[in-house]
N, C-alpha and C positions, 0 to 999 in steps of 0.2 A: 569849812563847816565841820564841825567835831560831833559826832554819833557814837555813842556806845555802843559796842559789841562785844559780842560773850565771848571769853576765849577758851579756845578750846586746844588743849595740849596734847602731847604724843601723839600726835596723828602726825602718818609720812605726806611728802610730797606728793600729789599724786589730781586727779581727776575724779568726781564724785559727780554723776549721770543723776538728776531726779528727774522724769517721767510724769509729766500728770495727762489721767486718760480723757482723749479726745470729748470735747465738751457736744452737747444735743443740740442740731441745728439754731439757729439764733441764739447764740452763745458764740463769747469769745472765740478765737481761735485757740486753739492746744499750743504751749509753750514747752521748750525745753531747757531746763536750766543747769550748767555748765559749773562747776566750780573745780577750782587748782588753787593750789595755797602751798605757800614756802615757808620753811621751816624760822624760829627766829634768829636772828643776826646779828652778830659784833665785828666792828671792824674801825679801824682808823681812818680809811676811806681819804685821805689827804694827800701828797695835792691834788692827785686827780680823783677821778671817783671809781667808786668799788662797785663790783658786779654783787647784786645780793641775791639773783637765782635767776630763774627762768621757768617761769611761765609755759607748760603745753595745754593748747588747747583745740583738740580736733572736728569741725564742724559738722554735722553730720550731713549728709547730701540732702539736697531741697530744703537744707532751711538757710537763712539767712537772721542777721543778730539785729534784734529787738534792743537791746541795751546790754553796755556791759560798767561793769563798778569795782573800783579798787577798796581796798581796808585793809587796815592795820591800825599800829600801836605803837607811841615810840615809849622806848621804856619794853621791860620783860622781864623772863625770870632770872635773868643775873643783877639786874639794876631795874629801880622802877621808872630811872629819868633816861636823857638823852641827851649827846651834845649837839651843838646845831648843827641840822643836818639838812637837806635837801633832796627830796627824793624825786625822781624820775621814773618814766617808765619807756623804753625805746627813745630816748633823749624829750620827750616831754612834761614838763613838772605836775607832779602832780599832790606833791606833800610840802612843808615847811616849817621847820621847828626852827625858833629864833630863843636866843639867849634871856627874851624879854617874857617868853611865852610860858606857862605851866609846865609843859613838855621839858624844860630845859632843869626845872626843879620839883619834881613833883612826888608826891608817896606814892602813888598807884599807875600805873602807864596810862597813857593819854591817847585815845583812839583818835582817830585818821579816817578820812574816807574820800573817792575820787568819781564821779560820775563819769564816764567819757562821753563826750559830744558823738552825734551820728558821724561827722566829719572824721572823728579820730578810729572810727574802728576798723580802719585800713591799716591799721597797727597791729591787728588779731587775723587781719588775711591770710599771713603763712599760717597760720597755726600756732604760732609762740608769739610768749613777751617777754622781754628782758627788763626789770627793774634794777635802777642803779641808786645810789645812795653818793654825797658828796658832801664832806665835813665843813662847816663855814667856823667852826669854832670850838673849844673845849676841849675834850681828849679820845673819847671813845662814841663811838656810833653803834648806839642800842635799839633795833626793833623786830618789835611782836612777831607772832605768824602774821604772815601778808596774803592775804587771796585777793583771789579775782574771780568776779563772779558774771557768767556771761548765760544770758537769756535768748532762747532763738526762737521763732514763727516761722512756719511754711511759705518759703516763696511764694509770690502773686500767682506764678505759672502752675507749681502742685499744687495750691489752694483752689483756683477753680478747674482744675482738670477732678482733682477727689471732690466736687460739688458737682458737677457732671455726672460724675459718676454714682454720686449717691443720688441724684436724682432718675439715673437710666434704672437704678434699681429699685425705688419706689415705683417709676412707674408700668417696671415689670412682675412687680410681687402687688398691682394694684387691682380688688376683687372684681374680676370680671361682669359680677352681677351688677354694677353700678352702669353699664351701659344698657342694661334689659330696660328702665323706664324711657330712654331716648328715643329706642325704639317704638314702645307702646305710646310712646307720645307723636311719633309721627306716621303713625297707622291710625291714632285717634283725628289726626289733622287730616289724612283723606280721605277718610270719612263721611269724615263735616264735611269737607271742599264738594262730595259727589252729592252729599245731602241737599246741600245749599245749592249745587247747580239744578237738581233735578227739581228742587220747588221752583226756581225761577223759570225751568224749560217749561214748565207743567201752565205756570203763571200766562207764560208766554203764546203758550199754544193749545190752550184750552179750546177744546172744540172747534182743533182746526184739522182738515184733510181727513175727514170722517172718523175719529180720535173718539172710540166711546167712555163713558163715561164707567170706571172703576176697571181702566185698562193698565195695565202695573208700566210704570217708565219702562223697563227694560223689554218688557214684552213690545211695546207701539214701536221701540227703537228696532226690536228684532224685527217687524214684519213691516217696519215701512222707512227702513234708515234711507231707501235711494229716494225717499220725497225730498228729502229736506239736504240731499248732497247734491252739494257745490257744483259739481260736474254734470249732476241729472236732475236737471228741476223740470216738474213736470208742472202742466197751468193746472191751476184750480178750478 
């Protein structure tokens, strides 16, 4: 698959960190994205093949790679074509200019680009890639800047330990006053419960055991609780 990409010249070798700030709960997870790129290349590369640089690329602790992508260009500023050439990266193909193709005749260089499978990014474990290049044809082996671009997410294990943890801190920073109605709600509930029992008692024992008439519940309960207890019943 051929993609156009901007080139961008004089810039060294090197590791370029973009950061983007931690997303608001329900939101993606925060990425980090990893770029190194080598400088462009000429070489004969025949019979065997040439080393065209290497690749560092340092992971930062707790994350793990989401995806990583090759590019380039065959063709550059010394020549816009290429000869056929075969490229590699830690001995797995991952480019192919043939003598039939654009790339082998072209005005302007011919972009390149490589996905790597989840499978393959045990090739980024140590920290380095080595891309090799191997001539199948013609004279000279010409390509672009070559990056790699690696994207990383928070391990499974940091990702819900900082979700634990943003939650121990909401629900320590969380306004105390919202437990004050649970409260008033269950002081309104016994309440009602003694309300309700004392019409039933009232119901129940209406002008019993000389009970007069506009005597308050709690007063008949203060002055005659051992009538009506379990252990002292006394006859009517």
């Amino acid at each position: 698959m051929h993609v156009a990409l901007p080139r961008a010249r004089g810039d060294r070798p090197g590791v370029r960190l973009r950061s983007r700030p931690r997303p608001a709960p329900g939101r993606p997870a925060r990425t980090l994205t990893l770029v190194a790129a080598l400088e462009e290349f000429d070489g004969s590369c025949q019979p065997s093949a040439c080393a065209v640089g290497t690749f560092a690329i340092a992971l930062p602790a707790g994350e793990t790679i989401a995806s990583a992508a090759l590019a380039g260009t065959f063709g550059n500023s010394s020549a816009t074509s290429s000869a056929p050439v075969q490229v590699f990266l830690d001995g797995a193909l991952v480019a192919t200019c043939r003598d039939v193709d654009p790339c082998f005749d072209s005005q302007v260089p011919v972009a390149w680009s490589f996905d790597l499978a989840p499978a393959d990014f045990a090739l980024l474990a140590d920290g380095s890639a080595a891309p090799s290049a191997l001539r199948t044809g013609g004279q000279v082996v010409r390509l672009g800047e070559t990056t790699l671009t690696v994207t990383t997410v928070p391990e499974p294990s940091s990702a819900l330990l900082l979700g634990l943890g943003l939650t121990a801190l909401a629900l320590a920073h969380r306004p105390a006053s919202r437990g004050a109605p649970r409260k008033r709600a269950k002081r309104s509930g016994a309440r009602a419960q003694r309300a309700a029992g004392e019409r039933s008692y009232r119901k129940r024992r209406a002008g019993h055991h000389g009970k007069k008439p506009g005597m308050s519940f709690d007063t008949f309960m203060a002055k005659d609780a051992g009538r009506f207890s379990r252990k002292l019943v006394t006859p009517s």
